[in-house]
N, C-alpha and C positions, 0 to 999 in steps of 0.2 A: 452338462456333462452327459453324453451319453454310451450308453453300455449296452454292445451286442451278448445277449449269452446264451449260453450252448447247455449240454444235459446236464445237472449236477452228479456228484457223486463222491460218495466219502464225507459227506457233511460238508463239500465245498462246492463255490461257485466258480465256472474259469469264467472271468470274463475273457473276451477276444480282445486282441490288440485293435485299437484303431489313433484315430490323431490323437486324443487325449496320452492313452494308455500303453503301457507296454507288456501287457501282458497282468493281470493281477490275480490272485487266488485269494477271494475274500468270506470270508466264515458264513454259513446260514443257519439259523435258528432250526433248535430239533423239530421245529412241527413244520417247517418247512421242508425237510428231507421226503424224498420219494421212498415209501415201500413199497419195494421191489416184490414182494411175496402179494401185495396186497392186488398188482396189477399185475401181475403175471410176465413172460417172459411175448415177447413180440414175437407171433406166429409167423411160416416161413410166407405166408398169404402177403405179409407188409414189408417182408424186410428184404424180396426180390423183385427186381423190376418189372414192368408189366408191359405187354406191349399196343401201345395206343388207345383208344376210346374204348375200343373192345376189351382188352384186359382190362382197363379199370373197372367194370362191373361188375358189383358182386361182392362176398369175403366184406360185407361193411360189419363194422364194431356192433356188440351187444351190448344196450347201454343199460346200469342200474338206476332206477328212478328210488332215491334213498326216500327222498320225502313222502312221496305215494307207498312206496315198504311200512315203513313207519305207519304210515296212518292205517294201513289195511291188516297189518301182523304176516303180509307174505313178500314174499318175495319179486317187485315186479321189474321187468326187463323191456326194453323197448329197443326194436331190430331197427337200425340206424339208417334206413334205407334212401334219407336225404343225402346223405352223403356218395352214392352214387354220383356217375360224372356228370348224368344226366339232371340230376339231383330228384330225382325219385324212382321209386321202387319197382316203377313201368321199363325202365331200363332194362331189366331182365326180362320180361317180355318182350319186348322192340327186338332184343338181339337175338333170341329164340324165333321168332316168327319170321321174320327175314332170314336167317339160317335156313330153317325149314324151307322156303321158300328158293331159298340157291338150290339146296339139294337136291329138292325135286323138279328140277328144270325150270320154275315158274316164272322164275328173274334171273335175266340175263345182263350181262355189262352192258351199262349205258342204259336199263333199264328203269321203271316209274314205281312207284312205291303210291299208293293211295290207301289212307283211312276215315273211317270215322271215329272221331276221341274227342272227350270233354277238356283234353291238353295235355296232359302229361305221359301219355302214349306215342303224343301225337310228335311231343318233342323227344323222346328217346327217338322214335324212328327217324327226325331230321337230323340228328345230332350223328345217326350212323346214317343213312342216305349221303351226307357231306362225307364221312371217310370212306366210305365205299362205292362213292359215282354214281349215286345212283337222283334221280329228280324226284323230288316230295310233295305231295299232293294232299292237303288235310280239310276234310270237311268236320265242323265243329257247329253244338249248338250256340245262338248268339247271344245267349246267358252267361255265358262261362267270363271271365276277367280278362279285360285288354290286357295284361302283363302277360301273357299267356300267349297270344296273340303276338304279341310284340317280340315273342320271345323268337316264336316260328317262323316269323319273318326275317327274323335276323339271321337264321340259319339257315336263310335261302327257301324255305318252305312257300308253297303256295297257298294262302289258308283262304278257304270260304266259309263265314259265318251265316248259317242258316237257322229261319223259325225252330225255335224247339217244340216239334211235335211228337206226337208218343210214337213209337216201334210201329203198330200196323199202318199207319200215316203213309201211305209211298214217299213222301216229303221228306223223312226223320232221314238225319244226316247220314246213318247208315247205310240207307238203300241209296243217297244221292251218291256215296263214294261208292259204292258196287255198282253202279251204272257208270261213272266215271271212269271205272277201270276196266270198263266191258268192252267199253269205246275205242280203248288204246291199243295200238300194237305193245307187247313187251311191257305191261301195264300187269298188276296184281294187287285186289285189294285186300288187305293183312288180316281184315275182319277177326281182330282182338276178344270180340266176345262169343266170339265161337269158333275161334280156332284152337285145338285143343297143344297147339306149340306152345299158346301161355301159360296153361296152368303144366304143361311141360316142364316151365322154366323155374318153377317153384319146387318143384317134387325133385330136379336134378341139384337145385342149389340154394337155395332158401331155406328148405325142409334140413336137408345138411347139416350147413352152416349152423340152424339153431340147437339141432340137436347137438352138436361138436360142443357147442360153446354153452351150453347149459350143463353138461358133463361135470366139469371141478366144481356146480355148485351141488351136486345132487342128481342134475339132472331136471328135465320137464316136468310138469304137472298137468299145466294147464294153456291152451293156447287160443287167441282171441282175434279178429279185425272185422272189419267194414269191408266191405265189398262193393264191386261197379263192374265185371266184366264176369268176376269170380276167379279169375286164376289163379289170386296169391294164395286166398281163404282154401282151395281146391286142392291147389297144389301141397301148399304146405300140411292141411291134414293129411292128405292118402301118404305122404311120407311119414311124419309123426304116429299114425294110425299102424302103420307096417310096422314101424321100429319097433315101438312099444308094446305091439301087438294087444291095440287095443285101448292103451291104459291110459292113454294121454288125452283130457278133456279137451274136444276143438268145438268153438261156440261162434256163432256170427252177430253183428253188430249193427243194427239197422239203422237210418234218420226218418226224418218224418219225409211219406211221400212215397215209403220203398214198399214195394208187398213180402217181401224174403220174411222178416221179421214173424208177421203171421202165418204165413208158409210154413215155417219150420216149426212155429208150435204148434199149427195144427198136425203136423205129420201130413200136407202138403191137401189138406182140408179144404181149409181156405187157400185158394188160389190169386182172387182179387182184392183181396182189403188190404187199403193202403191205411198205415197206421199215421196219426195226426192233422192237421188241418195242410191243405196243399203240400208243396214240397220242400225240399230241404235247401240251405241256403251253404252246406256241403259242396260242394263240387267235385265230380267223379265218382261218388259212389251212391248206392242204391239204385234198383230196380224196380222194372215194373212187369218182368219175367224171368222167367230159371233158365239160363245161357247154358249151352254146352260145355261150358267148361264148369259148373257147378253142379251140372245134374247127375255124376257120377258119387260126386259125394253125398247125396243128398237121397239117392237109389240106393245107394248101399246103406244107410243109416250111417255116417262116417259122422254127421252133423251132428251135436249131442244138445244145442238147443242155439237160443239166439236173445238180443238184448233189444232194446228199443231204446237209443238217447234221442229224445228232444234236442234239438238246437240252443234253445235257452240254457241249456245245462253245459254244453260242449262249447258255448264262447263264454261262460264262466271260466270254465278250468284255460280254455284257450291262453287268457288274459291273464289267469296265476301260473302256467309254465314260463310265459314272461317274469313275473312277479318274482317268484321263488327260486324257480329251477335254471331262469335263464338260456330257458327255448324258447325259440321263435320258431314255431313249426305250422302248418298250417292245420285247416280244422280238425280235416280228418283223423289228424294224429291226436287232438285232443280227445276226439269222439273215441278212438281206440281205445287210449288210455281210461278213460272213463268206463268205459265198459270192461276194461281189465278189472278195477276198483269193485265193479257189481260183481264181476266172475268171482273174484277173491271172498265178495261178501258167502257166492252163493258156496262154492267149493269148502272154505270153512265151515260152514253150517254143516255139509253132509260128511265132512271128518270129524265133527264132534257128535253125530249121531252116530258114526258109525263105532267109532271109540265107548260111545253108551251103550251099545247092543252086543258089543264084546264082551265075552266068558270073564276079560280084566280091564275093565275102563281105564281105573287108573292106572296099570301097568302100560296100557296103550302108548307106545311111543306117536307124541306130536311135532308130526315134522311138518317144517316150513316151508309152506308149496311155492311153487318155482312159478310164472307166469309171464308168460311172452306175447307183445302185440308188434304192429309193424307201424314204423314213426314213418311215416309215407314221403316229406315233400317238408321244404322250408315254407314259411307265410309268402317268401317273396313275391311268387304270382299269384297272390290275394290282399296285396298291401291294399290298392285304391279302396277295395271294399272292406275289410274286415277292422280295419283302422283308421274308418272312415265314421264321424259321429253321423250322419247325416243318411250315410247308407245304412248302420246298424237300427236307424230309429225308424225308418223306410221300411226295415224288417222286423220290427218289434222287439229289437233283439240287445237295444240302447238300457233298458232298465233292469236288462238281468244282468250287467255286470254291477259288481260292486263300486260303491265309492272310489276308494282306494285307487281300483285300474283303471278306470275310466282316463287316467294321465297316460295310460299308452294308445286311445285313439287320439292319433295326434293332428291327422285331417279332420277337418269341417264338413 
């Protein structure tokens, strides 16, 4: 017997007529009714049509991660950004950067698009290249996951997997697509990590969005991610920073491999200490310099500190948002989330000092801080590796999951 059904309401179910039925209105249990108070009313962002690839991005859902609330005593939020059409959160830069780029004459119809990106830059920009005629060119390191790869080609992209070598390398995939686009007539390469159209695209609609949507719980507190180019991390402080004038903690989120981490707690001290042994098995974020698009926030002191997660710690929780929560998201959204967890440890500590050094401790209202990170990207373009036994124990990375999860790497 099967049953199409549509919204409830009133305590009932309509089902839809089909071959079986004609129509039926059958009762649902009270814990299955929707509260309407509890999810709000659907913003006019969902409930008007959008037009094409390009209005899909952007306006993604705030989602509450109940179980991590719970365990930390705040409030934490995670900005849905898989859900883009590109299905990450590079979407909003691809379509900022190419914009810029029509504006200022640099690309013209029929024109070439060339980047360098670890993928998910690389595919927002093929996914708008296909609706706006334009041919894709993507130079990548050859670390990064065949799904990725696989993805770009299917969107007619040109990809070239190159050595990954560091930034001053003539070789690093960077300089190979800014040579590539030098070459071309009507060629421009988008140069993501220092075009400042990226962290543009955070401070016009990213930065927004969260504040909007943190609004009916209180409002911000605290705001947290990882970074690879630096535009989200950038963008979305210098708006959060403006708003609040100030008052809203923005923190960055390191792996192993990256120097930012050290960077920021020296007060830009240390320059070269990469923290952990080689590099992160992350993909797309961390550094091994301070991009233009981060060194405004980072001059201004806009940065209020930074975390370190190990790998081993970030395909732990990877493996319980499966477990628990029922996400499949990829690393970096783990590694966020996790470092939301430490923020929450650390922001707690300094409201219960600061409540003890008041004239009334215990009159101190304890309010529950709000905290927001960016859910970057689905696992999809990291299935072969990350739910791979074979790859995780290549990384050493097989015996920090638990028992338990180890039934979600399902390859060998």
């Amino acid at each position: 017997m099967s049953r199409r059904f549509i919204p409830r309401w009133n305590g009932l179910v309509r089902v839809a007529p089909d071959s079986t039925h004609r129509g039926l209105t059958l009762p649902i249990r009270r814990s299955e009714r929707v509260d309407r108070k509890a999810y709000g009313s659907i913003s006019s962002a969902y409930s008007q049509p959008v037009d094409g690839f390009t209005g899909a991005i952007g306006n993604t859902p705030l989602i509450h991660l109940k179980r991590l609330s719970e365990q930390t005593g705040c409030e934490i939020f995670g900005k849905a950004e898989f859900l883009n059409p590109g299905g990450s959160v590079k979407d909003r830069a691809a379509l900022w950067i190419i914009k810029d780029a029509e504006e200022k004459g640099l690309l013209k119809r029929g024109g070439t698009v060339v980047e360098g990106t670890a993928g998910n830059t690389g595919i927002g920009l093929a996914h708008l290249c296909r609706s706006r005629g334009y041919r894709c060119i993507i130079y990548m390191p050859n670390t990064q996951s065949p799904e990725k790869i696989n993805v770009l080609k299917k969107l007619g992209a040109e990809v070239y997997p190159v050595p990954a070598v560091p930034f001053d390398d003539p070789q690093n995939y960077n300089h190979q697509a800014a040579r590539c686009a030098e070459s071309m007539e009507n060629a421009v390469w988008t140069n993501q990590f220092d075009n400042l159209a990226n962290r543009q695209a955070h401070i016009e609609t990213t930065g927004p969005e969260i504040w909007e949507q943190t609004l009916p719980v209180g409002g911000i507190d605290g705001f947290i991610c990882s970074t690879g180019t630096g535009g989200t991390l950038a963008g979305v402080t210098r708006y959060l920073k403006s708003k609040s004038d100030g008052k809203v903690k923005c923190y960055l989120a390191d792996p192993p491999g990256s120097v930012l981490y050290n960077y920021i707690q020296s007060n830009g001290k240390i320059t070269d200490k990469r923290e952990g042994n080689g590099g992160s098995v992350t993909e797309g974020i961390g550094q091994g310099r301070i991009t233009n698009n981060l060194a405004p926030e980072i001059r201004d002191n806009l940065i209020d500190g930074s975390f370190y997660i190990p790998d081993q710690d970030s395909i732990k929780l990877f493996f319980e948002l499966i477990d628990l929560d029922g996400f499949s998201l990829g690393l970096s959204s783990a590694l966020n989330l996790l470092s939301t967890v430490k923020l929450a440890e650390k922001l707690k500590q300094e409201q219960q000092l600061a409540r003890q050094q008041s004239n009334h401790p215990d009159g101190h209202p304890h309010k529950k801080l709000n905290l927001v990170t960016i859910l970057c990207d689905y696992s999809t373009n990291y299935q072969s590796k990350l739910f791979s036994k074979s790859w995780l124990k290549s990384k050493g990375l097989f015996d920090s999951i638990p028992d338990h999860l180890r039934q979600y790497a399902i390859l060998e």
